[in-house]
GULOZA-212129 format. One line per 3 residues: number of its first residue (from 1); their letters; for each residue x, y, z negated of N, C-alpha, C. Coordinates in Angstrom, 1 decimal. Layout:
GULOZA-212129
NUM> A> X Y Z X Y Z X Y Z | ... .
***
This chain:
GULOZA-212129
1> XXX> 40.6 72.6 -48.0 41.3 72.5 -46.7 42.5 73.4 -46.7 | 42.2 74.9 -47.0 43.4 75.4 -46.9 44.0 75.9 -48.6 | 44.7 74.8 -49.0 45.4 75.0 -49.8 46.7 74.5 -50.2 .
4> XXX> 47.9 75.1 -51.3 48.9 75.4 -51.2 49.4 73.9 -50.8 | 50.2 73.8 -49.9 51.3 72.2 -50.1 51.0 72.3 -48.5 | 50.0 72.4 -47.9 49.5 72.3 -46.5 49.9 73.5 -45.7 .
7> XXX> 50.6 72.9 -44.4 51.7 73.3 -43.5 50.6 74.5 -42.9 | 49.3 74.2 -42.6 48.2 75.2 -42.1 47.9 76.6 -43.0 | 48.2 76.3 -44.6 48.0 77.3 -45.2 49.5 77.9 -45.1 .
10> XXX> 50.7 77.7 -45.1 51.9 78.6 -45.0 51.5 79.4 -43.7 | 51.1 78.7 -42.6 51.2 79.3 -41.2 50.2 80.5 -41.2 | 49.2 80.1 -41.7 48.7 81.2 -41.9 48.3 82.3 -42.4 .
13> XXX> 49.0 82.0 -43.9 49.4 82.9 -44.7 50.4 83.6 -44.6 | 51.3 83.0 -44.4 52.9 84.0 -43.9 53.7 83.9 -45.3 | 53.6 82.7 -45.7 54.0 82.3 -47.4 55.3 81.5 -47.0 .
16> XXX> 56.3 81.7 -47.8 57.3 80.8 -48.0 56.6 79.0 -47.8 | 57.0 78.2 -46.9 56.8 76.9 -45.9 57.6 76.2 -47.6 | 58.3 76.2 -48.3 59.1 75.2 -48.9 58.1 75.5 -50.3 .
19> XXX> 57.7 76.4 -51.2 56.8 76.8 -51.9 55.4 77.2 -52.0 | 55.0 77.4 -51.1 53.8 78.6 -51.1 53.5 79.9 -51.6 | 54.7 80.2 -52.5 53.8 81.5 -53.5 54.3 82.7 -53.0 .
22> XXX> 55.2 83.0 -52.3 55.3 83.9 -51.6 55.4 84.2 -50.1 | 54.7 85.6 -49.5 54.8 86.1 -48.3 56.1 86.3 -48.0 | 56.4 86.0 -46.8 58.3 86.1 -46.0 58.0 87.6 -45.8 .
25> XXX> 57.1 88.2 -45.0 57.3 89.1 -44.8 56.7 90.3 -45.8 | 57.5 91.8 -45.4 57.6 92.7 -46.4 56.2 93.6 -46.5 | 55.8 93.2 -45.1 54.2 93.7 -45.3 53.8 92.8 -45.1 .
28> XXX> 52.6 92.7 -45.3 51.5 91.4 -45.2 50.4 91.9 -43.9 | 50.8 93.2 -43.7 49.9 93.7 -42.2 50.5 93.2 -41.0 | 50.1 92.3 -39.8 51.0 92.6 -38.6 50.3 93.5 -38.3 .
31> XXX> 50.2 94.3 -37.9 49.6 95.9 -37.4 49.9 96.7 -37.9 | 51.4 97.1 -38.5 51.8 98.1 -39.4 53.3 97.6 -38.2 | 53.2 98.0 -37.4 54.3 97.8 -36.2 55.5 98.2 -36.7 .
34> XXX> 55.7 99.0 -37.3 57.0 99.4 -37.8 57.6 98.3 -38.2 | 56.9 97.9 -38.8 57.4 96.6 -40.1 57.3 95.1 -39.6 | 56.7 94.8 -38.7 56.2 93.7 -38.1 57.2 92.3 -38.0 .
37> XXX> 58.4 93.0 -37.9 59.3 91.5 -38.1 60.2 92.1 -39.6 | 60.5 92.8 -40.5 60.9 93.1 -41.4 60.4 91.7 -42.6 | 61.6 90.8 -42.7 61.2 90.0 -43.4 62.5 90.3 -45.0 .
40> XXX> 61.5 89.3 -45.9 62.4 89.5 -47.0 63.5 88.2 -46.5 | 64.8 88.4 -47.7 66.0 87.3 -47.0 65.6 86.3 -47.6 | 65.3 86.0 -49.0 65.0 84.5 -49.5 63.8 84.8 -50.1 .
43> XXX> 63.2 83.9 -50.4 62.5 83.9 -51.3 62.4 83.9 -53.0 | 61.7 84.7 -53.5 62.1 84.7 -55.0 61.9 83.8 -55.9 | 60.8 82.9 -55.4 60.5 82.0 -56.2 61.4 80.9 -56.3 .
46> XXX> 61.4 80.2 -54.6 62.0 78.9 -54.7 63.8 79.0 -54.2 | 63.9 80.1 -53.6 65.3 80.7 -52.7 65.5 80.2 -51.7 | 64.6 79.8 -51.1 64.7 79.4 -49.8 65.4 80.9 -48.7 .
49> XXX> 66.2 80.5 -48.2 66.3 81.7 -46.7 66.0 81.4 -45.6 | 65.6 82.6 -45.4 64.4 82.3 -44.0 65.0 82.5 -42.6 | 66.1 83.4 -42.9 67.0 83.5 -41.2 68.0 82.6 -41.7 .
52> XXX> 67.7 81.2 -41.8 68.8 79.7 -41.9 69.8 80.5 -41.4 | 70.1 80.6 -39.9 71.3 80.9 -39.3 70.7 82.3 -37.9 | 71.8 82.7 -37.4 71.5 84.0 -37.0 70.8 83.2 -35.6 .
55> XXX> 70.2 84.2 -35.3 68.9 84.1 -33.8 67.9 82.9 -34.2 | 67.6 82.3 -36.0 66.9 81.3 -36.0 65.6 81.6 -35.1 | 64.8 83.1 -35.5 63.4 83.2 -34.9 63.7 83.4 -33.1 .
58> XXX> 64.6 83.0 -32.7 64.5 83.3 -31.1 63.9 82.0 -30.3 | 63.5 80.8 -31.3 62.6 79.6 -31.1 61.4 79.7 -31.2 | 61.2 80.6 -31.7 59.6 81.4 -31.6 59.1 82.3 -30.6 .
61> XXX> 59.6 82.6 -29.8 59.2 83.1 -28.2 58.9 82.0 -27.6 | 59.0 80.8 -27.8 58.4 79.4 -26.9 57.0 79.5 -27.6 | 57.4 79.0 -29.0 55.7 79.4 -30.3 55.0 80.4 -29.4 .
64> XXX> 55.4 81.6 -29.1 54.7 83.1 -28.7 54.2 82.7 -27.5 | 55.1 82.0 -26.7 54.2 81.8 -25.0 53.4 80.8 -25.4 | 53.1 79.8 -25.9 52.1 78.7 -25.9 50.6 79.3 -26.8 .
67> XXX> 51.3 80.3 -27.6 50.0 81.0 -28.4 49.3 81.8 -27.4 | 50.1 82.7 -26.9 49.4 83.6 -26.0 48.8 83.2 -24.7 | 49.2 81.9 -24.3 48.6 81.1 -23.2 46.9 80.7 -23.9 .
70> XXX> 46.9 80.6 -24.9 45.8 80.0 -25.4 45.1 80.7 -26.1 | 45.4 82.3 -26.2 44.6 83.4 -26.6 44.2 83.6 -24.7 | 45.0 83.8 -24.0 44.3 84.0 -22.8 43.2 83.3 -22.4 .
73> XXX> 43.6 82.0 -22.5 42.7 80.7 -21.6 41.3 80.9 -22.8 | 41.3 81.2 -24.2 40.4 81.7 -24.8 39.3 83.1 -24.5 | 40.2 83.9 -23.8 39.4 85.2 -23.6 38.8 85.0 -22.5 .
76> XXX> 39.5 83.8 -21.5 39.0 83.7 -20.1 37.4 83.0 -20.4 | 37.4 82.0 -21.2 36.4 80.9 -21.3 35.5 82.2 -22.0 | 35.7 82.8 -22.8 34.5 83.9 -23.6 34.0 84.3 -22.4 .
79> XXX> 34.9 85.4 -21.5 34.5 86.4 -20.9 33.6 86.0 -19.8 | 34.7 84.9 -18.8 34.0 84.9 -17.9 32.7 83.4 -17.9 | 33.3 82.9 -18.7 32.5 81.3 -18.3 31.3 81.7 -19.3 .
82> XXX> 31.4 82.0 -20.3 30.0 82.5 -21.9 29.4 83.7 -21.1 | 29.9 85.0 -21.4 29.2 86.1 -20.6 29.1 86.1 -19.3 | 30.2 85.5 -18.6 29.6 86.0 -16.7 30.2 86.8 -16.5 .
85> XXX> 31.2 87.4 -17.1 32.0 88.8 -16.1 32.4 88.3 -15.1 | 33.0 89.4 -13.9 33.5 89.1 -13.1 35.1 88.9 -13.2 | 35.7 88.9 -12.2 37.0 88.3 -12.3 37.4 89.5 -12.6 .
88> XXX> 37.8 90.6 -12.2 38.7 91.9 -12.6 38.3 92.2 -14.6 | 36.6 92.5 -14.4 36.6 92.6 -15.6 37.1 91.2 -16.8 | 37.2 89.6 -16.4 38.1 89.2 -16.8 38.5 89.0 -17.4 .
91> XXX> 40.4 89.4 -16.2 41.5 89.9 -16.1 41.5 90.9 -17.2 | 40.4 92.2 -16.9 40.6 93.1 -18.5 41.1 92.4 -19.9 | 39.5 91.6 -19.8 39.6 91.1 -21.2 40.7 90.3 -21.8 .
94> XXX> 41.2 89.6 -20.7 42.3 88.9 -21.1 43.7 89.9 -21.5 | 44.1 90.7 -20.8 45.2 91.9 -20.8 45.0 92.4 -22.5 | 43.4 92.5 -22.3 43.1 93.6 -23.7 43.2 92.7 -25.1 .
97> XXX> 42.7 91.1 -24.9 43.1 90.7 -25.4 44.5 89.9 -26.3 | 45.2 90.4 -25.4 46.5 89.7 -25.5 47.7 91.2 -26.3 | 47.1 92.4 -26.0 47.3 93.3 -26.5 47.1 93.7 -27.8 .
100> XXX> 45.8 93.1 -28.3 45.4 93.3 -29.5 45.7 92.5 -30.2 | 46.1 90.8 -30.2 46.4 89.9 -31.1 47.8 90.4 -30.6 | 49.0 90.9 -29.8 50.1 90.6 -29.7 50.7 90.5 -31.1 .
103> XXX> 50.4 91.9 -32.2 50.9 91.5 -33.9 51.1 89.5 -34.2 | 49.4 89.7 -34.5 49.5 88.0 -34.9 49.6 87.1 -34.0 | 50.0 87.5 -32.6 50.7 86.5 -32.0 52.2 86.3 -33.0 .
106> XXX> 52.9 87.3 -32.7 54.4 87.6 -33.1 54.1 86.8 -34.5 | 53.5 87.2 -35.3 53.8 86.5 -36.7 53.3 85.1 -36.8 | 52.3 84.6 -36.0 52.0 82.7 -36.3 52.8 82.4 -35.4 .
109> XXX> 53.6 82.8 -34.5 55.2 82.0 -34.3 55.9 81.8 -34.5 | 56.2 83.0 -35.9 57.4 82.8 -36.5 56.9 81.6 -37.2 | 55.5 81.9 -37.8 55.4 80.9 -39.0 55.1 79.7 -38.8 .
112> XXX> 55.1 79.5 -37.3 54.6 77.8 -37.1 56.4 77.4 -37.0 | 57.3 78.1 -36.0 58.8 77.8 -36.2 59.5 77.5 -37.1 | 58.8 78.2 -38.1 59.5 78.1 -39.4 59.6 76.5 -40.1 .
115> XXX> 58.2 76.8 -39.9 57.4 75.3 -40.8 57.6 74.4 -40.2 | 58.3 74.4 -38.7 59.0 72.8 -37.7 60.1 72.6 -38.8 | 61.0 73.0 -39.5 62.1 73.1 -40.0 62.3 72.5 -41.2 .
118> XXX> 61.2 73.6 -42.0 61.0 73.8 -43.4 59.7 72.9 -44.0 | 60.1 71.3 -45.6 58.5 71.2 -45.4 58.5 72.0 -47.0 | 57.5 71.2 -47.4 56.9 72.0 -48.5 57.4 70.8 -49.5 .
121> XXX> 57.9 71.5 -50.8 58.0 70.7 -51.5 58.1 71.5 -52.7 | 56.6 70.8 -53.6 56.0 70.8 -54.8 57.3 71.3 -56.1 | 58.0 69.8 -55.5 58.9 70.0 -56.9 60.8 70.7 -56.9 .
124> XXX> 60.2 72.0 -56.0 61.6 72.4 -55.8 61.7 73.5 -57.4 | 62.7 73.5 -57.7 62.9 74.4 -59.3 62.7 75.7 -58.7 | 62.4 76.1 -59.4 61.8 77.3 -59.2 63.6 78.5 -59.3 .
127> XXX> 63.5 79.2 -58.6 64.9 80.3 -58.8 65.1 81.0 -60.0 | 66.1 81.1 -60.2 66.4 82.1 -61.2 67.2 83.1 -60.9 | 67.0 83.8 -60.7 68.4 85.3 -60.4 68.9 85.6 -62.0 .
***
């Protein structure tokens, strides 16, 4: 299921969308905040570049709000509808939730954005520098 060529494995890998074999970004942790949008410019394998043109990832705040809608409406259905909390406690879970995935919010938007763009293709030559 999740293997290389499949739009599901880039996204969630954080792998170059046109190759697979490498990560865009320069850490592989989103929770190393510092670094969290620090991406490399192309890729070394296939040379793809990932900031196409300047503010490409500012299409990815639409990605961010539809993901975080659906980490919410997820913490709501856990908390309150599975456990029974009440509404404030919630509201917590949802806040806390949305706090804790914000990292891999930020990074499966870039990488779903990316991959609207970018597809995968097997037989791109590989780079040479």
């Amino acid at each position: 299921m999740l293997k290389k060529g499949n739009k599901l494995y880039s996204i969630l890998t954080g792998t170059c969308p046109r190759c697979n074999e490498e990560s865009m970004y320069l850490d592989k942790n989103p929770y190393h905040l510092g670094k969290i949008y620090k991406m490399n410019e192309r890729c070394s394998s296939c040379g793809l570049k990932y900031k196409m043109e300047p503010s490409f990832f500012y299409g990815a705040m639409y990605v961010s709000y539809g993901l975080g809608i659906a980490f919410a409406v997820a913490a709501f259905v856990i908390a309150n509808l599975i456990i029974g909390t009440g509404l404030i406690n919630t509201f917590i879970a949802i806040i806390g939730t949305l706090i804790v995935f914000m990292p891999v919010i930020m990074r499966l938007s870039r990488n779903i954005w990316i991959n609207m763009f970018v597809a995968y293709d097997s037989n791109k030559p590989k780079q040479t520098l």
